[in-house]
Each structure stands twice: as structure tokens, then as C-alpha cells.
Residue, then its C-alpha position, 0 to 999 in steps of 0.5 A: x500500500x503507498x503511503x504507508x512508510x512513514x508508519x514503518x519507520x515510527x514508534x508503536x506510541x506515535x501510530x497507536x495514538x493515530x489509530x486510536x480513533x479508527x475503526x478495527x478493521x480500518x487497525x487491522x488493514x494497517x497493522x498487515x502493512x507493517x513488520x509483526x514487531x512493530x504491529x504487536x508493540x501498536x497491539x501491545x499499547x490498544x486497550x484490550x477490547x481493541x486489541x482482541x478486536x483488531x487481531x480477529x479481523x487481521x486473522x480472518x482477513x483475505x482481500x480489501x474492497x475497493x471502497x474499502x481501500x479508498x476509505x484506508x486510504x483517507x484515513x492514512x491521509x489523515x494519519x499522516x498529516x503530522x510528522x511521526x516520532x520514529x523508533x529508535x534504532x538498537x545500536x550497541x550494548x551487550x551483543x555489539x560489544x561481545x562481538x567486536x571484543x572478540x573480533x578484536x582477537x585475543x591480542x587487545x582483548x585482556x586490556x579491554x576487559x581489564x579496563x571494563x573490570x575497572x570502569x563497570x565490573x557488572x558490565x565486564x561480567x555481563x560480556x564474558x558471560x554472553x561470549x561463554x553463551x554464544x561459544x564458538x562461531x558466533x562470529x564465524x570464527x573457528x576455535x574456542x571463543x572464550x579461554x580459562x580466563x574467562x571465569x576471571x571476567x576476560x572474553x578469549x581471542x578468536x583464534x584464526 
């Protein structure tokens, strides 16, 4: 449906809050448009009547008509009439920082994790326990990701 991509790249907020007022099969025709992530995080926030309302009828769902569809497509007229607050994008934390460590090879990695032993222990423990989780080839390497010092808090080299 044309239109529509200003909404897949909003917040669940910004387009519960736009739909609030339409009707359910009206939800349910734009909620099919959108990834399932973003849909359930809408569903997440409707009030339960709506919510069970909106997921029947994108369950049963099998076409638009075409008054339908010109009525959709007001609506998303209406919707998109003022910019829309767009979701943040997961960058870092835990994962990125375990990946790019053990990217690093074994070579850098004993002074990185001092440092971050130093800085925030929590934070260090919390990376050597994902690399031991994640264990060998999460990064597409070969050999064992993490060494005996990893019960210290070290995340092991990559070997190569």
C-alpha cells in the first residue's frame, strides 16, 4: 500500500495514538502493512477490547474492497498529516560489544576487559558471560571463543 512508510519507520506510541480513533478493521488493514514487531508493540499499547478486536479481523482477513481501500486510504491521509516520532534504532550494548571484543582477537582483548573490570565490573561480567553463551562461531570464527580466563571476567581471542 503507498503511503504507508512513514508508519514503518515510527514508534508503536506515535501510530497507536493515530489509530486510536479508527475503526478495527480500518487497525487491522494497517497493522498487515507493517513488520509483526512493530504491529504487536501498536497491539501491545490498544486497550484490550481493541486489541482482541483488531487481531480477529487481521486473522480472518483475505482481500480489501475497493471502497474499502479508498476509505484506508483517507484515513492514512489523515494519519499522516503530522510528522511521526520514529523508533529508535538498537545500536550497541551487550551483543555489539561481545562481538567486536572478540573480533578484536585475543591480542587487545585482556586490556579491554581489564579496563571494563575497572570502569563497570557488572558490565565486564555481563560480556564474558554472553561470549561463554554464544561459544564458538558466533562470529564465524573457528576455535574456542572464550579461554580459562574467562571465569576471571576476560572474553578469549578468536583464534584464526
Amino acid at each position: 500500500m503507498t503511503g504507508i512508510e512513514p508508519l514503518k519507520r515510527a514508534d508503536p506510541w506515535s501510530v497507536a495514538q493515530r489509530l486510536a480513533a479508527e475503526h478495527p478493521q480500518i487497525v487491522a488493514a494497517i497493522l498487515v502493512h507493517l513488520d509483526p514487531e512493530l504491529a504487536a508493540g501498536v497491539l501491545k499499547i490498544c486497550a484490550e477490547r481493541l486489541r482482541n478486536d483488531v487481531v480477529l479481523r487481521i486473522a480472518t482477513m483475505k482481500a480489501i474492497r475497493p471502497a474499502a481501500l479508498k476509505d484506508l486510504r483517507d484515513v492514512m491521509r489523515t494519519v499522516l498529516a503530522e510528522p511521526l516520532q520514529e523508533r529508535e534504532t538498537a545500536l550497541g550494548g551487550i551483543s555489539a560489544a561481545t562481538e567486536i571484543i572478540k573480533l578484536m582477537g585475543a591480542a587487545l582483548e585482556p586490556s579491554v576487559m581489564a579496563s571494563l573490570r575497572e570502569n563497570d565490573p557488572d558490565l565486564a561480567r555481563a560480556i564474558a558471560a554472553r561470549a561463554e553463551r554464544h561459544g564458538p562461531g558466533s562470529s564465524g570464527s573457528s576455535g574456542s571463543i572464550v579461554n580459562k580466563s574467562s571465569v576471571r571476567g576476560n572474553i578469549g581471542g578468536v583464534s584464526r
